[in-house]
C-alpha positions as CSV (number, residue, x, y, z in Angstrom):
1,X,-7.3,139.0,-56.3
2,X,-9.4,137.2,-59.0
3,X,-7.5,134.9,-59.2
4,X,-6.8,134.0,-55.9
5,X,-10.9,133.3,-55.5
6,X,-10.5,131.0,-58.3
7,X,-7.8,128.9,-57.0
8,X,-9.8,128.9,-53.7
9,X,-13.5,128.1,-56.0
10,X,-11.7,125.2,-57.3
11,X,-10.2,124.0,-54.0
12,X,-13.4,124.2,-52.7
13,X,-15.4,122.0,-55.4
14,X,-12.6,119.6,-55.4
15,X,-12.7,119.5,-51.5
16,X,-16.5,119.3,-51.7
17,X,-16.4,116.4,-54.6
18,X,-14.0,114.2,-52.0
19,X,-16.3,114.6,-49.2
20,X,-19.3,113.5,-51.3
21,X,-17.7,110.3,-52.8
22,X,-18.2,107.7,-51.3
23,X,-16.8,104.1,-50.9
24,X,-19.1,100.5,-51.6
25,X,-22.5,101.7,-49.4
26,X,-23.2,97.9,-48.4
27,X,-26.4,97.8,-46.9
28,X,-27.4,96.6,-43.0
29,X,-30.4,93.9,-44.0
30,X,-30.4,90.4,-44.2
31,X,-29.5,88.1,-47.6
32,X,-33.6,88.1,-48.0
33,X,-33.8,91.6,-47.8
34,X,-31.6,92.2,-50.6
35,X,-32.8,89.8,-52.6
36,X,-35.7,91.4,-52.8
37,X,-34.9,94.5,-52.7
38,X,-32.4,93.8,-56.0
39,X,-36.0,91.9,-57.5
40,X,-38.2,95.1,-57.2
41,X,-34.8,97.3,-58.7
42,X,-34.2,94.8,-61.6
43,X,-30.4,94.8,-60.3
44,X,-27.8,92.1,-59.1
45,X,-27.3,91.5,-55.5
46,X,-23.3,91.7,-54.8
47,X,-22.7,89.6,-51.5
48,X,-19.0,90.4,-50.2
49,X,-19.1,86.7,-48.0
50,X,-16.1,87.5,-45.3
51,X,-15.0,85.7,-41.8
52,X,-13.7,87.8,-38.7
53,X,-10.4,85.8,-39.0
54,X,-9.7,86.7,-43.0
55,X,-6.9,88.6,-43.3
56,X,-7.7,89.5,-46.8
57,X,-11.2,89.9,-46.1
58,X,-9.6,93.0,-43.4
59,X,-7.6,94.1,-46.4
60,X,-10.6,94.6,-49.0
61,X,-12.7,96.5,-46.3
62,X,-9.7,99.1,-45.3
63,X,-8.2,99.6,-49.0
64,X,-10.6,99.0,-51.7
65,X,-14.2,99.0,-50.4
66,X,-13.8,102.6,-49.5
67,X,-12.2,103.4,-52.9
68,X,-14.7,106.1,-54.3
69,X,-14.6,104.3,-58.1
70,X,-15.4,101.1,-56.4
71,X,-18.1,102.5,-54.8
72,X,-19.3,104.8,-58.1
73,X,-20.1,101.6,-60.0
74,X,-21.4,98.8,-57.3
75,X,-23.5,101.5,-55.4
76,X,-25.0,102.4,-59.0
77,X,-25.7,98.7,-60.7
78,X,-25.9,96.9,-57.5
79,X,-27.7,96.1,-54.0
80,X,-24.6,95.3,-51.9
81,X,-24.2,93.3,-48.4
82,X,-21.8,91.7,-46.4
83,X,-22.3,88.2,-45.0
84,X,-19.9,86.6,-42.5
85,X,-19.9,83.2,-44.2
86,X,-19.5,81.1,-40.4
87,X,-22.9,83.3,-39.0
88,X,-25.4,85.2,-40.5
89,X,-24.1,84.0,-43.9
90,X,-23.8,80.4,-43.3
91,X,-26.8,79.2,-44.8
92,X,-26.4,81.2,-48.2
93,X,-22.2,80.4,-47.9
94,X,-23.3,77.1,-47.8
95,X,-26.0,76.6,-50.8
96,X,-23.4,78.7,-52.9
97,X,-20.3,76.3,-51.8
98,X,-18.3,79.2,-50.3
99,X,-15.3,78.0,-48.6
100,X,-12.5,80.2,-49.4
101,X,-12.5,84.1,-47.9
102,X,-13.3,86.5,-49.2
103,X,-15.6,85.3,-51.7
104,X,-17.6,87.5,-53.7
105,X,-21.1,86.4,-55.4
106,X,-23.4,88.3,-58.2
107,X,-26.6,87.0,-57.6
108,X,-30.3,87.7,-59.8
109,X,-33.4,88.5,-58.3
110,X,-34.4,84.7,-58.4
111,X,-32.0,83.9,-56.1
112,X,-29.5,82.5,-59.2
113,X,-25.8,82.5,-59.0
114,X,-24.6,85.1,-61.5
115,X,-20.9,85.2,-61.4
116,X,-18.2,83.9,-58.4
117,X,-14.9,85.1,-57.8
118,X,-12.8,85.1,-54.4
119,X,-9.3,86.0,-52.9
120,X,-8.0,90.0,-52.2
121,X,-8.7,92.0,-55.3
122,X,-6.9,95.4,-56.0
123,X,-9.0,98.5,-57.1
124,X,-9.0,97.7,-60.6
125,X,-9.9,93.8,-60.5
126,X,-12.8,95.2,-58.2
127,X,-13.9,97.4,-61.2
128,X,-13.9,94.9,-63.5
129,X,-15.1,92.1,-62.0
130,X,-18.7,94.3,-61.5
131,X,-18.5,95.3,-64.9
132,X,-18.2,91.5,-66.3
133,X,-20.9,90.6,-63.7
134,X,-22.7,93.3,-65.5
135,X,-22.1,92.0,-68.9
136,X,-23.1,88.5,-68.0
137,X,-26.6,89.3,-66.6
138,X,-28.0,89.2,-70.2
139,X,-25.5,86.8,-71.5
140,X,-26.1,83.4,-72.3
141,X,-22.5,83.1,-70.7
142,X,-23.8,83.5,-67.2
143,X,-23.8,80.0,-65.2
144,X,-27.7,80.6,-64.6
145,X,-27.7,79.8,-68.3
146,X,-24.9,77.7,-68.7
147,X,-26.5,75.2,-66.2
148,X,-29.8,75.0,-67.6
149,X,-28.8,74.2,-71.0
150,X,-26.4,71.4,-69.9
151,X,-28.7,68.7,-69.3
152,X,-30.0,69.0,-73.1
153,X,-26.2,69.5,-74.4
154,X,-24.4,67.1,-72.5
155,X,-23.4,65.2,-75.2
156,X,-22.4,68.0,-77.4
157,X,-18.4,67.9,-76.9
158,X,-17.8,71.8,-78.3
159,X,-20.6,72.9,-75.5
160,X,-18.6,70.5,-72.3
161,X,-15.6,72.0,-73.1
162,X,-16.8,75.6,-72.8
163,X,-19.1,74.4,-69.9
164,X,-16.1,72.9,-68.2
165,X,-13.8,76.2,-68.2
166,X,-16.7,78.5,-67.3
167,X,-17.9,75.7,-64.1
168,X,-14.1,76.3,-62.9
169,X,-14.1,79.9,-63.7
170,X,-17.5,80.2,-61.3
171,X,-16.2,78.6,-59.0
172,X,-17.9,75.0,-59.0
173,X,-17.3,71.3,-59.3
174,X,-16.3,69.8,-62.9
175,X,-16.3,67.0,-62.3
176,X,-19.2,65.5,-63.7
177,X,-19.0,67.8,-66.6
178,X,-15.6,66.8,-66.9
179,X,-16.5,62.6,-66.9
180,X,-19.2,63.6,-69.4
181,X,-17.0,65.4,-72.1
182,X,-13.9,62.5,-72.0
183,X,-16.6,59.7,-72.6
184,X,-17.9,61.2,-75.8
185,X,-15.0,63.5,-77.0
186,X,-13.1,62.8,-80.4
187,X,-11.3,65.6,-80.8
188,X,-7.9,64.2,-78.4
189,X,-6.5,60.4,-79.3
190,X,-6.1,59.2,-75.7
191,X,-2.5,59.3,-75.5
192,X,-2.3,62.2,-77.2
193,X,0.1,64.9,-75.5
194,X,-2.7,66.7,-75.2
195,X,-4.9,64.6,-73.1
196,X,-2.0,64.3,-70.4
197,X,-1.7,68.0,-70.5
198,X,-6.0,68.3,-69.7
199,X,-5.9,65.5,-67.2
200,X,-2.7,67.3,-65.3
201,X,-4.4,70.6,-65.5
202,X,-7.2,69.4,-64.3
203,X,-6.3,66.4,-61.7
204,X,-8.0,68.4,-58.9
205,X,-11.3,67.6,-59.7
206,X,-10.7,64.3,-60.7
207,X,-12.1,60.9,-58.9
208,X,-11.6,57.4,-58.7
209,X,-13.3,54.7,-61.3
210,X,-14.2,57.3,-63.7
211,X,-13.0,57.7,-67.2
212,X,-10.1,60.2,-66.6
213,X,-8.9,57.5,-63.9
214,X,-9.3,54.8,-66.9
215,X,-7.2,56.8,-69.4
216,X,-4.4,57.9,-67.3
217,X,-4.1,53.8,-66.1
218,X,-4.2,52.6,-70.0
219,X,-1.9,55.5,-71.3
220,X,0.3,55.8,-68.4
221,X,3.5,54.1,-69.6
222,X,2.9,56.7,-73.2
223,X,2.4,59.7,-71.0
224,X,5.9,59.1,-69.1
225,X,7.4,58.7,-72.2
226,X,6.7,62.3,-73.9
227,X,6.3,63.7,-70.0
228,X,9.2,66.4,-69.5
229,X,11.0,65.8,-65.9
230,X,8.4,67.9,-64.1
231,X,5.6,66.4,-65.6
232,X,6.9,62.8,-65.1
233,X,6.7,63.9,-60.9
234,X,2.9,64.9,-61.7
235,X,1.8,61.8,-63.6
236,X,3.9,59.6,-60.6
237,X,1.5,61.3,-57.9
238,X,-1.6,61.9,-59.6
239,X,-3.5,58.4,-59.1
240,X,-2.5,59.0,-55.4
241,X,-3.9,62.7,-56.0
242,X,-7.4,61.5,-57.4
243,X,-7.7,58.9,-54.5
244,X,-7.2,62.1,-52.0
245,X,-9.5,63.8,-53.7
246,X,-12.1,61.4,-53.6
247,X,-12.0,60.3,-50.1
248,X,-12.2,64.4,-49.7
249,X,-15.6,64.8,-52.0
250,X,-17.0,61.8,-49.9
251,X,-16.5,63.8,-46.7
252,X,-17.6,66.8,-48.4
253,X,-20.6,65.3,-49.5
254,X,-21.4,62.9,-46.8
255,X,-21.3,60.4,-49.8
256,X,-20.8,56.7,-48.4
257,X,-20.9,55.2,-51.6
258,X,-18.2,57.4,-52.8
259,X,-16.4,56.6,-49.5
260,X,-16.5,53.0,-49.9
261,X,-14.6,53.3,-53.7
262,X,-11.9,55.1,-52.0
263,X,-11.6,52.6,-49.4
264,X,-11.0,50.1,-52.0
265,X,-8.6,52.6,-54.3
266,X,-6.7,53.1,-51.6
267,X,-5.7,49.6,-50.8
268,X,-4.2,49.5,-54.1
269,X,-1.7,52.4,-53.7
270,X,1.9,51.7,-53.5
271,X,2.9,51.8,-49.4
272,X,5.2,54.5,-49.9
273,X,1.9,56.5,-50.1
274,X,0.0,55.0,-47.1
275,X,1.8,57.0,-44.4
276,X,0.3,58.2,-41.0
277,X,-3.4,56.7,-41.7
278,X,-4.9,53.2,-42.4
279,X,-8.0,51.0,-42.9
280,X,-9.3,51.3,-39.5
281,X,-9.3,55.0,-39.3
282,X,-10.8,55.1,-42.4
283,X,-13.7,52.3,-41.2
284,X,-14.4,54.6,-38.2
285,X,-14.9,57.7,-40.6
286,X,-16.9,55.7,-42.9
287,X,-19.2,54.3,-39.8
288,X,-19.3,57.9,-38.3
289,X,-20.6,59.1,-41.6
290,X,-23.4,56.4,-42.0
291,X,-24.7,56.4,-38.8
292,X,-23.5,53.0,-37.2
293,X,-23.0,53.9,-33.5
294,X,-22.4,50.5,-32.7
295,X,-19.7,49.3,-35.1
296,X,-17.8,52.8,-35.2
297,X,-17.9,52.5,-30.8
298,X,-15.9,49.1,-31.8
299,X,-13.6,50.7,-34.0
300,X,-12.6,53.6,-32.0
301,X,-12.1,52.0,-28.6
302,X,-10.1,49.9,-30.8
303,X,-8.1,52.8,-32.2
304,X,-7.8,54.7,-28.6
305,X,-6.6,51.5,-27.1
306,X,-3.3,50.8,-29.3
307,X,-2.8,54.5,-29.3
308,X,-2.2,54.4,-25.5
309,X,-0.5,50.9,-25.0
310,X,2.0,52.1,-27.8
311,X,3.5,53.9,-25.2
312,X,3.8,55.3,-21.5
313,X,3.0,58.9,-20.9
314,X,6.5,59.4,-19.2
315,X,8.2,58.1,-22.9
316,X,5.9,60.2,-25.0
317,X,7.4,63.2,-22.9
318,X,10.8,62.1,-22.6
319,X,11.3,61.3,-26.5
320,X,9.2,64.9,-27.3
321,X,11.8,67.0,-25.0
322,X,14.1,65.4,-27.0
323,X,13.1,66.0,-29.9
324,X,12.2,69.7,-28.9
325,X,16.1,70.6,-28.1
326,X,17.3,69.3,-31.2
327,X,15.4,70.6,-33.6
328,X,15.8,73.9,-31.5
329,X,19.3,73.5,-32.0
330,X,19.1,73.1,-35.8
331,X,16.8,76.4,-35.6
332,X,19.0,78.4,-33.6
333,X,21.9,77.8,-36.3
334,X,19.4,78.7,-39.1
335,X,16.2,79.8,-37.9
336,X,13.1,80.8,-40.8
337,X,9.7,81.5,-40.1
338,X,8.8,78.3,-41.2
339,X,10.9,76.5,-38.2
340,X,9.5,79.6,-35.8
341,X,6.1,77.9,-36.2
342,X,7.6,74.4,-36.0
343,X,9.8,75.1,-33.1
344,X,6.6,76.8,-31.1
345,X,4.6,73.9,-31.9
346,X,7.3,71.3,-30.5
347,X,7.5,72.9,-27.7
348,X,4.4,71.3,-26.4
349,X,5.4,68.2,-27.8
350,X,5.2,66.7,-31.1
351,X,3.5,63.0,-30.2
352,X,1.7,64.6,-27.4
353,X,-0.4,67.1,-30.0
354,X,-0.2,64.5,-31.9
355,X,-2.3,61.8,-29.9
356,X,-4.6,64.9,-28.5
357,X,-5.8,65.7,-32.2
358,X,-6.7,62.0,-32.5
359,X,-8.7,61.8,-28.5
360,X,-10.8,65.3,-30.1
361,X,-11.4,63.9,-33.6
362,X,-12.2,60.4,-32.4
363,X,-14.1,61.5,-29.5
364,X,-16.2,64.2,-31.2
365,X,-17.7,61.7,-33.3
366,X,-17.8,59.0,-30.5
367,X,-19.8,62.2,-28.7
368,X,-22.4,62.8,-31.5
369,X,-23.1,59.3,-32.1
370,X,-23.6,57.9,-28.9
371,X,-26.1,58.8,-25.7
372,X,-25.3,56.6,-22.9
373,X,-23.4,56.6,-19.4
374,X,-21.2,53.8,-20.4
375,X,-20.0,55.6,-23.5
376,X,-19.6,59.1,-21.4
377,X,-17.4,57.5,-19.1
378,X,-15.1,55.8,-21.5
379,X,-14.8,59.3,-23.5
380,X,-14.1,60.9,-20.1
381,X,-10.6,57.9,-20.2
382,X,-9.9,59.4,-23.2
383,X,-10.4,63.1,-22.1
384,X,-7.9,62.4,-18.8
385,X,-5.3,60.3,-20.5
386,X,-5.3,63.3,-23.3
387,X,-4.9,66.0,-19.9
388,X,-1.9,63.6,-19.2
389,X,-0.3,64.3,-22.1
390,X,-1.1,68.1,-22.4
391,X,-3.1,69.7,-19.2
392,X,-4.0,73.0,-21.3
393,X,-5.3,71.7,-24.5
394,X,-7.9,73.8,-26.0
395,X,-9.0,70.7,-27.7
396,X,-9.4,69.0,-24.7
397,X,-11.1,71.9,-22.8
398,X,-13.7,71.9,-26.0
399,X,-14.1,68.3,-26.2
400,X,-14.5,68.4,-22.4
401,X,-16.8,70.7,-22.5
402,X,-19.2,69.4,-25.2
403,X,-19.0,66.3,-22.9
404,X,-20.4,68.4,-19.8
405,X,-22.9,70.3,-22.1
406,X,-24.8,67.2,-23.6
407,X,-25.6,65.4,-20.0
408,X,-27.0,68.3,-18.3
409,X,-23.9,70.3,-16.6
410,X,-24.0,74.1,-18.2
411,X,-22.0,75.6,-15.7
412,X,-18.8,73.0,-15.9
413,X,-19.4,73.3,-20.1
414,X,-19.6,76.9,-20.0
415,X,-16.2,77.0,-18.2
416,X,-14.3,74.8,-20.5
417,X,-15.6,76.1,-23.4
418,X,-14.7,79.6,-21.8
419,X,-11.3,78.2,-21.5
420,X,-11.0,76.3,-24.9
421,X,-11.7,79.9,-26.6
422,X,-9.0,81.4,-24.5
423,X,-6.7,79.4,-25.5
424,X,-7.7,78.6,-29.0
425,X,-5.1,79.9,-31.7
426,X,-6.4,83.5,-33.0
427,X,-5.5,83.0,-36.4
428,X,-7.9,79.3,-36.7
429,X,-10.7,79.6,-38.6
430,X,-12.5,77.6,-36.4
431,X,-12.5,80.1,-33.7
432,X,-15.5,82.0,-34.1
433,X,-17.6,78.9,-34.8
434,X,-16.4,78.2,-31.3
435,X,-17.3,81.2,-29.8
436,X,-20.7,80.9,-31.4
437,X,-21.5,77.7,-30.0
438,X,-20.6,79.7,-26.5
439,X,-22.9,82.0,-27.1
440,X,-25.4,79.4,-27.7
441,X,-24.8,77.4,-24.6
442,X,-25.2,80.5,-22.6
443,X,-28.5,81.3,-24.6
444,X,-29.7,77.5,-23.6
C-alpha cells in the first residue's frame, strides 16, 4: 500500500512539474516596450523577427518555442517578443537589415545589436545560441564593441581579420571591412593560394573597382593555374558574380553612384553573360532610382514599345501552347517536382508571364514617378495589352488597381486589389505586404 502512494506522489509531482513548465513566454508589447522594459531589468531583449508566410518561422513556434528548456533559460535572462518583420516589425527589421526569416536578434538596453542569427534552429542550437548571446553581453566580442573600436583599428590587419569573420557571423556587410584589410595586409603575397581561397570564400560580398576586384584581375591567369577543376568554374564566374552583386548593393542601397560603376562593369563582360537584360533596362532603373521622371518616361515607353511590336498577341499564344505541350510531354515521361512547378507555370504561358512581369515592374515605377493624365492613360495601354496576354493576372489586377487608387477611384482599386490578393500565390512573400496596403486603402 505504501508503496503504491509513492508511485502515485511521484506521478503526481512529475505531472505537476510538466504542467508548470513552460515554453519561451514572449511578451504582447511593442519593440519600445521591451526595450525598456529589458533597460530597467539590466537584461537583453530577444526579438524572434518572423513573416506569416515563413515556413520555418511556423516550425520554430510549434516545435521549439514551446520546449520547456527553451523556455527555462530565455524567460530567465531575457525580455522576449515577436515582431512580424513586413508589419509591426518593419521598422526595427529594417534598421537591423533583417531579410531572411526567421531571424533572431539579442539586443542591449540602448537599443545595440548584441548578437544575430537566422534560419530554423533545433532545441539545442536555441539553447546555445542564448547562452553565447549571454556570454557576449560583457565581451569585448559583441558587435556593439567590435564596431566601435573599428574606426580606431582599421588599419591594424590582426583586428580586420577578426572583425571581418565576426561582421559575417552577425550577420552584416564586409564589405568595407573587407576592402580595408586587403589594402594594408602583408601577411598573403597576392597570388598566393591563399588569397584565391579568401576572395572565393568570400566573393559574395565583393564589389566592383575595389581592391579584391584589382587582385583577382592582376592574378587571374596564377589563380587558374594552381585552381583545382571546381575552383577554376568559380574564378571563371566570379568577376560576373561581383558585377551582380554590385548592381544588387546599389538597389539595396538606393546608391546611384554605385549604380553607375556597374553600368560601366557590365559593359565589359563577355556576352555569354549579358542574357535576358541590357543597357536600357538598366538606364530606366538607374533613372527610376534618381528621380528623373522625365528621362525614365522616355526610356520605358521606349522599352514597352519594342516589347509589343516584337510580336502579335495571337503568336505570343500560339508559340506558348506550343511550348506548353512539349515540355508537358517531356514531363509526363519523367515528371519531378522541379518540372511540376515549371509545367504549372507554362501553362499560362511562358512569354505571356513573361511580358506581364515587365508591364508591372515598368509600370510601377512609371506609376510612382509620374502624376499626370497623359502618363495614366498610356500606363492604362500597357495594363490592357498585359490583360491581352493574361486576363487574370494578379499582377495586373495590382498594378491596375494602384492605378485606380492614386486618381481618386477607391471603389474600382479596392476591387482589384481584392482580386490581386485572391489570386496572388500563397507561398509569395509579398503577399501580406499586399494585403496590408488593402487594409490601408480601406482605412483611407
Amino acid at each position: 500500500m505504501k508503496k503504491s502512494l509513492g508511485i502515485g506522489l511521484v506521478l503526481l509531482t512529475l505531472f505537476a512539474a510538466k504542467s508548470l513548465a513552460q515554453g519561451v513566454d514572449f511578451l504582447p508589447i511593442s519593440y519600445e516596450e521591451a526595450l525598456e522594459k529589458a533597460q530597467a531589468e539590466d537584461k537583453l531583449l530577444f526579438v524572434d523577427f518572423y513573416t506569416v508566410w515563413c515556413s520555418p518561422c511556423k516550425q520554430m513556434e510549434k516545435k521549439v518555442f514551446p520546449e520547456a528548456e527553451v523556455g527555462e533559460l530565455y524567460n530567465k535572462e531575457f525580455i522576449n517578443i515577436k515582431l512580424d518583420a513586413e508589419r509591426e516589425g518593419k521598422v526595427a527589421a529594417e534598421k537591423f537589415e533583417v531579410n531572411s526569416y526567421p531571424t533572431f536578434l539579442f539586443i542591449n538596453g540602448d537599443g545595440e545589436m548584441i548578437f544575430k542569427d537566422s534560419g530554423s534552429q533545433p532545441i539545442a542550437s536555441m539553447i546555445a545560441m542564448g547562452e553565447k548571446a549571454n556570454i557576449l553581453r560583457t565581451s569585448d566580442m559583441n558587435l556593439v564593441s567590435l564596431q566601435k573600436l573599428y574606426p580606431e583599428k582599421k588599419d591594424n590587419e590582426q583586428f580586420l581579420r577578426l572583425y571581418i569573420d565576426k561582421i559575417i557571423e552577425y550577420g552584416q556587410d564586409p564589405h568595407e571591412s573587407i576592402e580595408a584589410w586587403l589594402s594594408i595586409q602583408k601577411s598573403i603575397e597576392e597570388d598566393d593560394v591563399d588569397m584565391m581561397e579568401f576572395l572565393m570564400d568570400h566573393q559574395q560580398y565583393l564589389l566592383v573597382d575595389g581592391k579584391a576586384e584589382q587582385i583577382l584581375e592582376e592574378n587571374f591567369d596564377e589563380f587558374m593555374s594552381i585552381a583545382t577543376k571546381m575552383e577554376e568554374k568559380t574564378l571563371s564566374r566570379m568577376k560576373n558574380a561581383i558585377v551582380k552583386n554590385t548592381k544588387e548593393k546599389a538597389l539595396e542601397d538606393q546608391n546611384p553612384e554605385l549604380y553607375l560603376a556597374f553600368m560601366k562593369n557590365w559593359e565589359e563582360l563577355p556576352e555569354n553573360f549579358k542574357r535576358n537584360t541590357g543597357p536600357l533596362d538598366f538606364k530606366m532603373e538607374y533613372n527610376a532610382m534618381v528621380g528623373n521622371a522625365e528621362e525614365f518616361n522616355k526610356l520605358a515607353v521606349t522599352f514597352m514599345d519594342s516589347l509589343q511590336s516584337l510580336k502579335t498577341v495571337e503568336e505570343i499564344k500560339t508559340e506558348d501552347e506550343a511550348f506548353y505541350q512539349n515540355f508537358k510531354e517531356k514531363y509526363l515521361e519523367k515528371p519531378s517536382l522541379m518540372g511540376e512547378i515549371m509545367l504549372k507555370n507554362y501553362e499560362e504561358g511562358r512569354t505571356a508571364r513573361s511580358r506581364v512581369s515587365e508591364i508591372s515592374r515598368v509600370g510601377s515605377e512609371y506609376l510612382r514617378l509620374n502624376d499626370g493624365k497623359k502618363e495614366s492613360k498610356q500606363l492604362q495601354k500597357w495594363i490592357d495589352y498585359g490583360y491581352e496576354l493574361l486576363p487574370d493576372s494578379y499582377l495586373l489586377h495590382d498594378l491596375q488597381a494602384e492605378l485606380f487608387y492614386k486618381f481618386g477611384d477607391k471603389e474600382k482599386a479596392l476591387a482589384y486589389k481584392e482580386m490581386a490578393i485572391n489570386n496572388w500565390p500563397e507561398k509569395d512573400k509579398i503577399l501580406s505586404t499586399k494585403q496590408d496596403e488593402l487594409a490601408k486603402m480601406k482605412q483611407d
